[in-house]
C-alpha positions in Angstrom: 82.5 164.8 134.6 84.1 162.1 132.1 81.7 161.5 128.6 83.2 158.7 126.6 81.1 159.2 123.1 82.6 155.7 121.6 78.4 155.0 121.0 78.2 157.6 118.6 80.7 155.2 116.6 77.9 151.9 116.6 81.2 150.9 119.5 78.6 150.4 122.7 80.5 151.4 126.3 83.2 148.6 127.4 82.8 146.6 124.3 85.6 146.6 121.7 84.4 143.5 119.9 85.8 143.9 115.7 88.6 146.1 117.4 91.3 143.4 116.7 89.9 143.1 113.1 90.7 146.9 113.3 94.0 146.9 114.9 96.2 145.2 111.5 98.7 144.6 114.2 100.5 143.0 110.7 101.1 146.3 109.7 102.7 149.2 111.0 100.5 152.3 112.2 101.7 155.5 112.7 100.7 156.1 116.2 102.0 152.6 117.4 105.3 153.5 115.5 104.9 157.0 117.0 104.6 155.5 120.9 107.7 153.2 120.0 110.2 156.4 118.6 108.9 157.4 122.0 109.7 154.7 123.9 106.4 153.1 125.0 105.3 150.2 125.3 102.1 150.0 122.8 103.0 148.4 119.5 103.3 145.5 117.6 106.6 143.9 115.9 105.8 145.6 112.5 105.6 148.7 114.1 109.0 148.1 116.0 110.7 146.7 112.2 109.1 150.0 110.5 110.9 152.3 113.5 114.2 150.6 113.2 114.5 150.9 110.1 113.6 154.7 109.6 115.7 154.9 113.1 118.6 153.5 110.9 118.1 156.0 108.4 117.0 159.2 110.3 118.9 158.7 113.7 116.9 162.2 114.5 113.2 161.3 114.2 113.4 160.0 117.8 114.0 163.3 118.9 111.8 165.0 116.9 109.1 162.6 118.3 110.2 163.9 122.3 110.3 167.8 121.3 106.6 167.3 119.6 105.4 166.2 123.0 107.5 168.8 124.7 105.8 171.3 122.5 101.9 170.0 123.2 102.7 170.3 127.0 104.8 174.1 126.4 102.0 175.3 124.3 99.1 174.1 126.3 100.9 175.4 129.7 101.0 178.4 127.8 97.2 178.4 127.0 96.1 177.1 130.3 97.9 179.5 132.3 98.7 182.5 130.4 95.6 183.1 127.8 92.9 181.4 130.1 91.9 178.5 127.9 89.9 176.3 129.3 88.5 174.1 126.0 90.8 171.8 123.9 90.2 170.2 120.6 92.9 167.4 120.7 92.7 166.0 116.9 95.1 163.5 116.1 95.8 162.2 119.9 97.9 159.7 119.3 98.3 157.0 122.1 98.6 158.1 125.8 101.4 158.9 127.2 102.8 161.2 129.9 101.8 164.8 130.4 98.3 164.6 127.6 96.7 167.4 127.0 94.1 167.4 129.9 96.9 166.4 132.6 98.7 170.1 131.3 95.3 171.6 131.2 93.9 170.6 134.3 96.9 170.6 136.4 96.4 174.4 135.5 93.1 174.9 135.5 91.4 171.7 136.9 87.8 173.3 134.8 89.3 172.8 131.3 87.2 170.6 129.2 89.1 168.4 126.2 87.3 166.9 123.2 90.2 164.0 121.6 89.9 162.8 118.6 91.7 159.9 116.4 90.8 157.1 113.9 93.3 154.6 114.7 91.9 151.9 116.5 94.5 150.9 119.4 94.3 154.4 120.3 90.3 153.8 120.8 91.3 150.5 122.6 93.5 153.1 125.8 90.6 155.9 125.4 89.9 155.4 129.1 93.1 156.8 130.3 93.1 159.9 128.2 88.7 160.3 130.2 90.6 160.6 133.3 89.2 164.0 134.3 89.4 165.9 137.2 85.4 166.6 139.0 85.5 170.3 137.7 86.5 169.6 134.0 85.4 167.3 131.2 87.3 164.8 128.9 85.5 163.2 125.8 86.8 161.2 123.3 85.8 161.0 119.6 87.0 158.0 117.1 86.9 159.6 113.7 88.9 161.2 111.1 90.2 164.7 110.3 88.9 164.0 106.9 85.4 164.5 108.2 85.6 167.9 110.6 82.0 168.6 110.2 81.3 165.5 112.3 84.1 166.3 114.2 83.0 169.4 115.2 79.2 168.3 115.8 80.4 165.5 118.1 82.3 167.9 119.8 80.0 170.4 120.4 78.7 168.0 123.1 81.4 168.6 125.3 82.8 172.2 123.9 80.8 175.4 123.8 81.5 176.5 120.5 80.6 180.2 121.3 83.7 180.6 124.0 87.2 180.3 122.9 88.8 176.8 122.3 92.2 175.7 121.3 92.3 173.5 118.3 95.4 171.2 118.6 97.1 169.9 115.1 100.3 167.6 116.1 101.7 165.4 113.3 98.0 165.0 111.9 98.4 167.2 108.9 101.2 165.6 107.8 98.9 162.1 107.5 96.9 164.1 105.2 97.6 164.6 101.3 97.9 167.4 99.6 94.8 165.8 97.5 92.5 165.5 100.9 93.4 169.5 100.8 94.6 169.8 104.5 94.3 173.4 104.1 90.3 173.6 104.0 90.2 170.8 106.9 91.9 173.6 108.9 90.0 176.2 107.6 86.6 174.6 108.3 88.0 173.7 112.1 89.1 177.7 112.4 86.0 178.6 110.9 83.6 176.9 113.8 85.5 178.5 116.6 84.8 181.9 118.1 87.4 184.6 118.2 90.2 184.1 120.5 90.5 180.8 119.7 94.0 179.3 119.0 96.0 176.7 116.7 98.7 174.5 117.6 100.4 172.7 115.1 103.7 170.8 114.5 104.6 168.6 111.6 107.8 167.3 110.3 109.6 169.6 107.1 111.3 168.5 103.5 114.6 170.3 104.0 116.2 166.8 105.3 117.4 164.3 102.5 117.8 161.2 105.4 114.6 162.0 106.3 112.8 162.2 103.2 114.3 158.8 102.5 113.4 157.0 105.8 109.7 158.8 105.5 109.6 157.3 101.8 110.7 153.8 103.1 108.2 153.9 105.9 105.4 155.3 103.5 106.3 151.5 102.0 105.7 149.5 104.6 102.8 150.8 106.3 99.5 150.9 106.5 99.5 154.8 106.9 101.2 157.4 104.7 103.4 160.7 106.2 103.5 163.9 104.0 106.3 165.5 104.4 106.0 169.4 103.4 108.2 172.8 103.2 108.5 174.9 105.9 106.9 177.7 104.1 103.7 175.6 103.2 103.6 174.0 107.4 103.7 178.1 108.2 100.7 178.5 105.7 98.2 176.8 108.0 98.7 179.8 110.3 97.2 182.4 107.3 95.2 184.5 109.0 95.8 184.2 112.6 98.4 185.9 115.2 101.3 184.4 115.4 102.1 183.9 119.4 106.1 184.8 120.0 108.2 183.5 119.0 106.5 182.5 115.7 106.9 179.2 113.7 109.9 177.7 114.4 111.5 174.6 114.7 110.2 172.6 117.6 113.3 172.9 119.6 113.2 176.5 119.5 109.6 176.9 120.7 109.7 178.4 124.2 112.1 175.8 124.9 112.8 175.0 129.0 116.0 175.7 129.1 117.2 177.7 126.3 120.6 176.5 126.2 119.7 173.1 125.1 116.9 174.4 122.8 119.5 176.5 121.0 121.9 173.3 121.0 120.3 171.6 119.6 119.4 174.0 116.6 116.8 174.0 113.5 115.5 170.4 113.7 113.4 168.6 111.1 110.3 169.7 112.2 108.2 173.1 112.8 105.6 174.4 115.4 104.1 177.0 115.8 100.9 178.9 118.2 98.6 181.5 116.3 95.7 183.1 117.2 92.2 183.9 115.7 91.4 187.6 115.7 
């Protein structure tokens, strides 16, 4: 069964009329900038300026933008197949691309049902391809904001059964959010609404890089969206509370990596991930 819930946003089914008001495709957006670091092929020419020049700066964020995706499909292999998940809360999408959460998911266990969520408006514009589900399973997409995880959740909760286990995915999201938005109670209100043996995946980029604290500042700039970069310690701090799957938080190359030999090659990168779970 696919649900597309884009009438819950006043966005009727197969109609994406004020979307190009929306899009500011004369300013850069994260996730187009994101899907051009990755090598994709939705974004604008701001988007592509922005990423050259923080490329320039941070030669690195390219990569850090593959291993995130390598950690979403580790970690949700992991879930699928190993703790027998079978609901995701994808906030923070991003735009398609390969290997999503409910291609990992379903590949695995073709019953999985995934709730995505994300405010930026391109992303809306490809929510078909990430409703793609298999027969057994369910995909639903949500246009909102982290900001606002009540709604979040209640939207949700018509796809997800809030009284079985569900993995709540945080890629790069919390890093879009403030320290004044207080990212810590948006987590905690998501963690609170979910059912013991639940789980957290999170990734966001760290401080402890001087190049890339100056590229993130230049790109902070220029765009229409802002990136937060924080410490280590306080990216491990949205885990309080929960069990930390092996082999901890780490950096994102280290995470259960494929091959171990590269993962270890290519050592403590810029950004952090980690898997806990909710007793």
């Amino acid at each position: 069964m696919t649900l597309s819930l884009m009438s819950d946003l006043g966005v009727p089914d197969n109609d994406i009329t004020g979307i190009p008001d929306r899009l500011q495709a004369h300013l850069p957006h994260s996730a187009r900038t994101w899907n051009y670091l990755l090598g994709g092929k939705d974004h604008y020419p701001p988007d592509r300026q922005v990423g050259d020049m923080i490329l320039q700066m941070a030669p690195d964020i390219a990569l850090l933008a593959r291993l995130q995706r390598r950690f979403l499909s580790r970690a949700v292999g992991h879930l699928a197949g190993e703790c027998g998940i079978r609901q995701y809360l994808d906030i923070g999408t991003g735009l398609p691309s390969a290997d999503n959460t409910h291609e990992v998911a379903q590949r695995l266990a073709p019953d999985s049902r995934i709730v995505y969520v994300d405010n930026d408006p391109l992303v809306l514009v490809h929510a078909e391809a990430l409703l793609a589900s298999t027969p057994e399973g369910a995909c639903a997409y949500l246009d909102a904001d982290v900001r606002d995880p009540d709604r979040i959740l209640a939207l949700a909760a018509e796809t997800l059964d809030f009284s079985r286990p569900v993995a709540l995915t945080l890629l790069g999201i919390l890093g879009q959010i403030p320290d004044s938005d207080d990212p810590e109670g948006i987590v905690k209100r998501l963690l609170e609404a979910l059912p013991p043996g639940s789980y957290l995946a999170l990734s966001d980029g760290t401080d402890t890089n001087a190049d890339l604290n100056q590229a993130i500042a230049a790109y902070n700039a220029n765009s229409a969206s802002s990136y937060h970069l924080r410490s280590p310690e306080h990216i491990a701090s949205f885990f309080t509370g929960l069990e930390l799957i092996e082999p901890g938080v780490v950096p994102t190359s280290l995470w259960r990596p494929d091959d171990p030999e590269v993962g270890t090659a290519l050592g403590a990168v810029d950004a952090i991930c980690g898997l806990g779970r909710k007793p």
